[in-house]
Residue frames as qw, qx, qy, qz and C-alpha x, y, z in Angstrom:
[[0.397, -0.226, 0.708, -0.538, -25.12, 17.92, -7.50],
 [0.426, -0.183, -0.803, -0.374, -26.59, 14.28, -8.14],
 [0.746, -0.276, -0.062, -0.603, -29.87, 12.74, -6.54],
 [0.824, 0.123, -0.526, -0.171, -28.40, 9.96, -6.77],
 [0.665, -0.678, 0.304, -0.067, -27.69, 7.80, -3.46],
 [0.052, -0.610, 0.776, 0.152, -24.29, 5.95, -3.05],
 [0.941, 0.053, 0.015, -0.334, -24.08, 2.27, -4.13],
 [0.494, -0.479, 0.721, -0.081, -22.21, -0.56, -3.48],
 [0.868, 0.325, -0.237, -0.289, -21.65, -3.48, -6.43],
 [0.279, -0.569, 0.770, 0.076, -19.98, -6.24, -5.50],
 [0.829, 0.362, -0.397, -0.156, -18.99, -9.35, -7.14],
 [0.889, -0.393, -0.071, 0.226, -16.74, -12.47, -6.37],
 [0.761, -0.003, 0.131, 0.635, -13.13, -10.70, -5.35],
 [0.094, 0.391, 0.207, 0.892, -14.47, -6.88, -6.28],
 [0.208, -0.609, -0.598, 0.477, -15.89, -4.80, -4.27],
 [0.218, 0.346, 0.215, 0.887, -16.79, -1.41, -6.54],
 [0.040, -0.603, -0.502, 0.618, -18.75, 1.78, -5.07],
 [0.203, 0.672, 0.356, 0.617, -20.55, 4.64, -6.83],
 [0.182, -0.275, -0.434, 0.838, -20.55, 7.73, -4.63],
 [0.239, 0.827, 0.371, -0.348, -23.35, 10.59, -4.86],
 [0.276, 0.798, -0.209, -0.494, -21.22, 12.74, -7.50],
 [0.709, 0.629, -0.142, -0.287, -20.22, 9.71, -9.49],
 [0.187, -0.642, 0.736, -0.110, -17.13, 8.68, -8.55],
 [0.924, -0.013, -0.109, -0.365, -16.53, 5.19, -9.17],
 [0.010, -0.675, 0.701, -0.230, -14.34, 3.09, -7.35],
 [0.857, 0.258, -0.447, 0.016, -12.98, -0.73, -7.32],
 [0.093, -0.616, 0.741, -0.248, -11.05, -2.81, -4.92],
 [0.450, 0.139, -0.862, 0.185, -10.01, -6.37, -3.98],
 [0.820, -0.520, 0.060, -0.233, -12.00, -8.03, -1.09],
 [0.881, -0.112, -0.360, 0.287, -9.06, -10.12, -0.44],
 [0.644, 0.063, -0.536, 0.542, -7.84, -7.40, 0.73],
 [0.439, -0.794, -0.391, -0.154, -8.68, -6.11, 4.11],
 [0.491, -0.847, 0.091, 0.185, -5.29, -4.49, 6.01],
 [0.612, 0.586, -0.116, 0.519, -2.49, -2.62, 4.50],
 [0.483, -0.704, 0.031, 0.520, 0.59, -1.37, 6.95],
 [0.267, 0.909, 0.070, 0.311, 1.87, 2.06, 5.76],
 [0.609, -0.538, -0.031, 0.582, 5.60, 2.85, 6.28],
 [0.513, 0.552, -0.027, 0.657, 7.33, 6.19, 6.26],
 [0.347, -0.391, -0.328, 0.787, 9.15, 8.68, 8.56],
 [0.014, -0.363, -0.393, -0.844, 6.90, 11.43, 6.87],
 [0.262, 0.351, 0.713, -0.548, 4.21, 12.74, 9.15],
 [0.632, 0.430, 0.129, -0.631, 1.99, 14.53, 6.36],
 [0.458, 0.187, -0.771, -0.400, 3.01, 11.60, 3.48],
 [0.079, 0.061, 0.957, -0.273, 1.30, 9.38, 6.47],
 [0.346, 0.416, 0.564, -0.624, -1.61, 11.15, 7.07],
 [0.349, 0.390, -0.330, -0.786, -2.02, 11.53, 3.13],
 [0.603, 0.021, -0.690, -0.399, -1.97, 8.78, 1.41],
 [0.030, -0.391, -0.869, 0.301, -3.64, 6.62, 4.86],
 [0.339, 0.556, 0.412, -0.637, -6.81, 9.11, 4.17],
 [0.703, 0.301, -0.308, -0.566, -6.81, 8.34, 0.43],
 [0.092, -0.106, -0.989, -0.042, -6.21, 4.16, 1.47],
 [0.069, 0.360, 0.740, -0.563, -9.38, 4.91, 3.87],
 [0.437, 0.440, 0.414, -0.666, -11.66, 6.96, 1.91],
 [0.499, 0.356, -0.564, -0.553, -11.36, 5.19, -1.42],
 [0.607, -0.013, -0.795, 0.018, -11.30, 1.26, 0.15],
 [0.709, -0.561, -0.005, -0.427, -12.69, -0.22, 3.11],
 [0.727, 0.099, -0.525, 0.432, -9.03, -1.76, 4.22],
 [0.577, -0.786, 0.046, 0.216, -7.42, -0.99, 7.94],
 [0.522, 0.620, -0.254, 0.529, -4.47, 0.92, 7.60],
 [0.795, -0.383, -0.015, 0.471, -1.37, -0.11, 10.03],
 [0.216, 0.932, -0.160, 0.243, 0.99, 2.87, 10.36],
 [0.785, -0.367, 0.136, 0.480, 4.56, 2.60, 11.21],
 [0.243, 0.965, -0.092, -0.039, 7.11, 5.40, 11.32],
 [0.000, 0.595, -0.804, -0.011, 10.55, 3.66, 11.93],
 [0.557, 0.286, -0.733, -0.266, 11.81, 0.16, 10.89],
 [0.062, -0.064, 0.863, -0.498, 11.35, -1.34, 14.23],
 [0.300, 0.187, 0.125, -0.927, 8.21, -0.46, 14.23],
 [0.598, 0.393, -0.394, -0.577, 7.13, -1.62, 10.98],
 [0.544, 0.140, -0.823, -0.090, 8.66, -5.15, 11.34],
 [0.221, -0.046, 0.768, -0.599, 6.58, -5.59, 14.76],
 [0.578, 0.344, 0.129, -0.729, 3.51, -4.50, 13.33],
 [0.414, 0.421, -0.562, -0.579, 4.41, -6.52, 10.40],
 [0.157, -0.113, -0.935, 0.296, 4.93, -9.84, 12.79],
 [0.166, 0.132, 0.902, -0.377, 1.82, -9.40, 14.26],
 [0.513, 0.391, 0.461, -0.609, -0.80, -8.38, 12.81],
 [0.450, 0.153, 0.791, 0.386, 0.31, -10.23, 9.17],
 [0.339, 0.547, -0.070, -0.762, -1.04, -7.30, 6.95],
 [0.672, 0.641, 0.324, -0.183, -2.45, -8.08, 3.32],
 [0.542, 0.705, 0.064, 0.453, 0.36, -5.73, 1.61],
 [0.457, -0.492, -0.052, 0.739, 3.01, -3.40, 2.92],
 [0.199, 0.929, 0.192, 0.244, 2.76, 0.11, 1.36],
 [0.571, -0.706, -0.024, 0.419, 6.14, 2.03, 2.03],
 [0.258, 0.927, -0.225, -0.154, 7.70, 5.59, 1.33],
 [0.867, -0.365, 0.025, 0.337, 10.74, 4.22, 0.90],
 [0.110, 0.932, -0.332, 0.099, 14.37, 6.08, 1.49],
 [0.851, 0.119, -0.385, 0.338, 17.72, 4.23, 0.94],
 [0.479, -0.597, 0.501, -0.403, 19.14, 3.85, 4.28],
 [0.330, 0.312, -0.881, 0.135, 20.97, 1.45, 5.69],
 [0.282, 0.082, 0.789, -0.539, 18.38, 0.94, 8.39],
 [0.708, 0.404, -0.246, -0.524, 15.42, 0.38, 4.74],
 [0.618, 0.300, -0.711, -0.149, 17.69, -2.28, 3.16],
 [0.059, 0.161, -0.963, 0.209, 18.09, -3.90, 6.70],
 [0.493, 0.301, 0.624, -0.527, 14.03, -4.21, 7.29],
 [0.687, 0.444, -0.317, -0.479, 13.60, -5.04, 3.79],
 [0.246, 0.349, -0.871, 0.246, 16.40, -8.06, 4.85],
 [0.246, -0.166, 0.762, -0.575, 14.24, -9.25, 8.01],
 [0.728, 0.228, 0.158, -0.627, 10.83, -8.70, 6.22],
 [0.742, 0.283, -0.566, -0.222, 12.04, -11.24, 3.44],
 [0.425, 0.201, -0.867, 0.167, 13.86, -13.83, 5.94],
 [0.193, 0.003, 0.850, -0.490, 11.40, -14.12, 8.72],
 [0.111, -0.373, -0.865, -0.315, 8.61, -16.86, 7.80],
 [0.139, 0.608, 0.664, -0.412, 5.98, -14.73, 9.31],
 [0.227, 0.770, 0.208, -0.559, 6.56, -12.10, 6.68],
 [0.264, -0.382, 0.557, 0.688, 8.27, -13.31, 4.15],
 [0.272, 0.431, 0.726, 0.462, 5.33, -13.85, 1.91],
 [0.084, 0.779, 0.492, -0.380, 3.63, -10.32, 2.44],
 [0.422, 0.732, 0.184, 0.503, 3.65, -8.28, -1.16],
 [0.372, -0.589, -0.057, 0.715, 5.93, -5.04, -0.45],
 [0.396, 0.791, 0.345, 0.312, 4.89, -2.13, -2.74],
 [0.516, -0.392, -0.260, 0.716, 7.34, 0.97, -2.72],
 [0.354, 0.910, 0.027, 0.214, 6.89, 4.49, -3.73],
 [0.521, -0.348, 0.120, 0.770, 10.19, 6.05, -4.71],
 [0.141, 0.772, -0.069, -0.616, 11.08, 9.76, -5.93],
 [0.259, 0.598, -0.684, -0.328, 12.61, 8.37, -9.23],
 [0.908, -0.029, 0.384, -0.167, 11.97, 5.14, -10.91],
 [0.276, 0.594, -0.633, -0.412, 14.75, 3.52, -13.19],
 [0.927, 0.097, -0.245, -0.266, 14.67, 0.45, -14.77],
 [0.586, 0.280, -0.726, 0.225, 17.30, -0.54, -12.25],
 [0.405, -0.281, 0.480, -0.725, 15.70, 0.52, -9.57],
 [0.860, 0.148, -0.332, -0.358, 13.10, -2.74, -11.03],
 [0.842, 0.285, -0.456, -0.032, 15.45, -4.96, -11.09],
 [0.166, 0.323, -0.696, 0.620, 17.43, -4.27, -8.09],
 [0.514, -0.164, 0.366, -0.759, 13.74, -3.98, -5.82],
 [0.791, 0.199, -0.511, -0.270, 12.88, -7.32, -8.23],
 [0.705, 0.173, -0.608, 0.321, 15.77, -9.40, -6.74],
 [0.106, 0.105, -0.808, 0.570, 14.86, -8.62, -3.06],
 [0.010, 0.341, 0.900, -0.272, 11.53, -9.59, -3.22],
 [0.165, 0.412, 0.086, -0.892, 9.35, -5.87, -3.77],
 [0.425, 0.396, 0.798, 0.158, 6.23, -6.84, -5.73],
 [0.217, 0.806, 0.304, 0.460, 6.02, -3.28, -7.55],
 [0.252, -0.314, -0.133, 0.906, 7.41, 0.40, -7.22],
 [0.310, 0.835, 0.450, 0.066, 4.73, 3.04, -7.45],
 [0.447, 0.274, 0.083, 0.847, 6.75, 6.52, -8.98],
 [0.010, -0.811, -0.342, 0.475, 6.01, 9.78, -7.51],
 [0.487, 0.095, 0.388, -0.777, 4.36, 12.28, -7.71],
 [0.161, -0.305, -0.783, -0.518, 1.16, 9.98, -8.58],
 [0.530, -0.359, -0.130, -0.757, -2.56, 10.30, -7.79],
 [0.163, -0.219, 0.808, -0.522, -3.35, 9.81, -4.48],
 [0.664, 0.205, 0.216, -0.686, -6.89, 9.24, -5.24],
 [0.944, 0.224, -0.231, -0.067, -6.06, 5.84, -7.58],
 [0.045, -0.595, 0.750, -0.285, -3.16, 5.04, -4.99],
 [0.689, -0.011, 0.652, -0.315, -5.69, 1.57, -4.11],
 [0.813, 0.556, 0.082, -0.154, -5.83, 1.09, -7.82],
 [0.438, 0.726, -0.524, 0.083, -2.27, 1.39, -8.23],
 [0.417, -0.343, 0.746, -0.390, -1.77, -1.24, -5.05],
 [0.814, 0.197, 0.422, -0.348, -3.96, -3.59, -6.79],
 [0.724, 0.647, -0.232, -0.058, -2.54, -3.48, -10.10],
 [0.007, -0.641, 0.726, -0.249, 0.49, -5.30, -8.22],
 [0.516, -0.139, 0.719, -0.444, -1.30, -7.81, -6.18]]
């Protein structure tokens, strides 16, 4: 058990914390709202409670593609975060996100079950600024978002 209280270091663009047991954690000020898609209820509630208790971002949930590309239109997230599962109804909201000007510039990170190096190159060539590989650590799941951005 530490003595020690939490703390807060920031810099230009960094925002880092110390917690009471030591923990030390890092994130981007630029960025402040990340929409989370997947049809998962407990992959929601997971990895939006490690976005939330590791970073000080708003996390936008969205279980179906409709959904997502409302949310996405209005409220112009930071980053898209999404389980993603090929489906024809994926590739088409991966399609919209890139071709309508309100979203076509918003980074898309996926996690997938399996990463090949064509999976890269295929997610490359429609736009997908990074694939994170499961299983990873939910707890450096903002650190792995960043390392993209």
């Amino acid at each position: 058990m530490s003595i020690y209280p939490a703390q807060e270091v920031t810099a230009p663009g960094l925002s880092c914390q110390i917690n009471p047991s030591g923990h030390f954690s890092c994130h981007s000020s630029h960025i402040t709202q990340v929409l989370l898609i997947t049809t998962d209820p407990d992959q929601l509630l997971i990895h939006q409670m490690a976005l939330e208790m590791t970073t000080s971002w708003t996390v936008l949930t969205a279980n179906s593609p409709s959904e997502a590309l409302e949310l996405a239109r209005s409220a112009k997230p930071d980053v898209i975060l999404w389980d993603f599962e090929l489906m024809p109804s994926s590739l088409d909201l991966l399609t919209s996100l890139r071709a309508n000007a309100e979203t076509t510039l918003i980074p898309i990170i996926i996690l997938l079950e399996r990463v090949r190096l064509f999976d890269q190159h295929y997610f490359a060539s429609l736009g997908v600024a990074g694939i994170i590989g499961k299983p990873f650590d939910v707890a450096n799941l903002n650190q792995c978002i960043e390392n993209f951005l």
